[in-house]
C-alpha positions, 0 to 999 in steps of 0.5 A, a space after each residue: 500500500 503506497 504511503 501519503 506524502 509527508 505533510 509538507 511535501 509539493 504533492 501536485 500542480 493543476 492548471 485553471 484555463 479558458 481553453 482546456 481542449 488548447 491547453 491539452 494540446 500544448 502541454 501534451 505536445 511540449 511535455 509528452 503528457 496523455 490524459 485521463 479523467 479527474 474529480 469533477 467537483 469543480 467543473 472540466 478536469 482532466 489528469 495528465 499522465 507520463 508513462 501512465 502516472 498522473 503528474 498534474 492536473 487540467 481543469 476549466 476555470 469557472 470564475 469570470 476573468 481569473 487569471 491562468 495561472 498554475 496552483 502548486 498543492 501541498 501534502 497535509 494530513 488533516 486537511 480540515 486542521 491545516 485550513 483552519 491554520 490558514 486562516 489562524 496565520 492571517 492567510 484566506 481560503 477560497 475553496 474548501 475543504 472539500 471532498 474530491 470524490 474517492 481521490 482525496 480532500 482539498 482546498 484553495 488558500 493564499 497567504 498573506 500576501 496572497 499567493 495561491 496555494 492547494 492542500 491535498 489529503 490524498 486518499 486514493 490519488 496521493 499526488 506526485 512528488 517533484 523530481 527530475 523526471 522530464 515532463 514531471 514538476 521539478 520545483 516549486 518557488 514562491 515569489 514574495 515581496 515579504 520573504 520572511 512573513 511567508 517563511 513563518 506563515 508556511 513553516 507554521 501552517 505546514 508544520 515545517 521548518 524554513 530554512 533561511 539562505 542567501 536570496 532563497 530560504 527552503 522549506 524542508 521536509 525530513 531535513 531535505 528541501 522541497 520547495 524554494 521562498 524567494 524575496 521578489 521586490 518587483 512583482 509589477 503590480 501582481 500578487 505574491 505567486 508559487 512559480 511551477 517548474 516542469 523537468 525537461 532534458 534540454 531547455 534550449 530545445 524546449 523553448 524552441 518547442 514550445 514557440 512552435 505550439 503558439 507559446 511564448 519565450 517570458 525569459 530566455 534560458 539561464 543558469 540556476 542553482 538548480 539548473 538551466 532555466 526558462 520562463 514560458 507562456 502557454 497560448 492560453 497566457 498561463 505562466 510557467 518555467 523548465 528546467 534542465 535538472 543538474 
C-alpha cells in the first residue's frame, strides 16, 4: 500500500484555463503528457499522465476573468486542521475543504500576501512528488515581496521548518528541501505567486518547442542553482518555467 506524502511535501500542480481542449494540446505536445479523467467537483478536469502516472492536473476555470495561472498543492494530513491554520496565520481560503470524490480532500488558500496555494489529503490519488523526471514538476518557488512573513506563515501552517539562505530560504521536509521562498521586490503590480517548474532534458530545445505550439519565450534560458532555466507562456497566457535538472 503506497504511503501519503509527508505533510509538507509539493504533492501536485493543476492548471485553471479558458481553453482546456488548447491547453491539452500544448502541454501534451511540449511535455509528452496523455490524459485521463479527474474529480469533477469543480467543473472540466482532466489528469495528465507520463508513462501512465498522473503528474498534474487540467481543469476549466469557472470564475469570470481569473487569471491562468498554475496552483502548486501541498501534502497535509488533516486537511480540515491545516485550513483552519490558514486562516489562524492571517492567510484566506477560497475553496474548501472539500471532498474530491474517492481521490482525496482539498482546498484553495493564499497567504498573506496572497499567493495561491492547494492542500491535498490524498486518499486514493496521493499526488506526485517533484523530481527530475522530464515532463514531471521539478520545483516549486514562491515569489514574495515579504520573504520572511511567508517563511513563518508556511513553516507554521505546514508544520515545517524554513530554512533561511542567501536570496532563497527552503522549506524542508525530513531535513531535505522541497520547495524554494524567494524575496521578489518587483512583482509589477501582481500578487505574491508559487512559480511551477516542469523537468525537461534540454531547455534550449524546449523553448524552441514550445514557440512552435503558439507559446511564448517570458525569459530566455539561464543558469540556476538548480539548473538551466526558462520562463514560458502557454497560448492560453498561463505562466510557467523548465528546467534542465543538474
Amino acid at each position: 500500500m503506497e504511503l501519503r506524502l509527508a505533510q509538507g511535501t509539493p504533492c501536485w500542480v493543476s492548471l485553471l484555463t479558458d481553453d482546456l481542449p488548447g491547453a491539452r494540446a500544448f502541454y501534451g505536445g511540449l511535455l509528452g503528457w496523455t490524459y485521463s479523467p479527474g474529480p469533477g467537483q469543480l467543473g472540466a478536469y482532466v489528469r495528465a499522465e507520463l508513462d501512465g502516472e498522473p503528474v498534474a492536473g487540467l481543469g476549466v476555470s469557472t470564475a469570470t476573468g481569473f487569471p491562468v495561472q498554475w496552483t502548486t498543492y501541498f501534502a497535509v494530513d488533516d486537511a480540515d486542521r491545516t485550513t483552519q491554520l490558514v486562516r489562524e496565520c492571517g492567510g484566506t481560503v477560497a475553496v474548501g475543504p472539500l471532498q474530491a470524490e474517492r481521490a482525496g480532500r482539498m482546498a484553495i488558500a493564499a497567504d498573506v500576501s496572497g499567493a495561491v496555494f492547494g492542500l491535498w489529503q490524498g486518499e486514493e490519488h496521493l499526488g506526485h512528488e517533484a523530481g527530475a523526471e522530464p515532463g514531471g514538476p521539478a520545483w516549486a518557488e514562491l515569489l514574495t515581496p515579504d520573504a520572511d512573513g511567508a517563511a513563518v506563515f508556511y513553516a507554521a501552517v505546514l508544520d515545517r521548518p524554513v530554512r533561511p539562505a542567501d536570496g532563497e530560504s527552503a522549506l524542508l521536509v525530513h531535513g531535505r528541501p522541497v520547495a524554494g521562498i524567494r524575496h521578489h521586490a518587483d512583482l509589477r503590480g501582481h500578487p505574491s505567486r508559487w512559480r511551477t517548474h516542469f523537468a525537461v532534458r534540454d531547455t534550449a530545445l524546449t523553448v524552441h518547442h514550445a514557440v512552435e505550439l503558439g507559446g511564448r519565450v517570458l525569459v530566455e534560458p539561464h543558469d540556476t542553482a538548480h539548473g538551466r532555466a526558462a520562463r514560458l507562456a502557454d497560448p492560453q497566457g498561463g505562466h510557467f518555467s523548465v528546467l534542465e535538472t543538474l
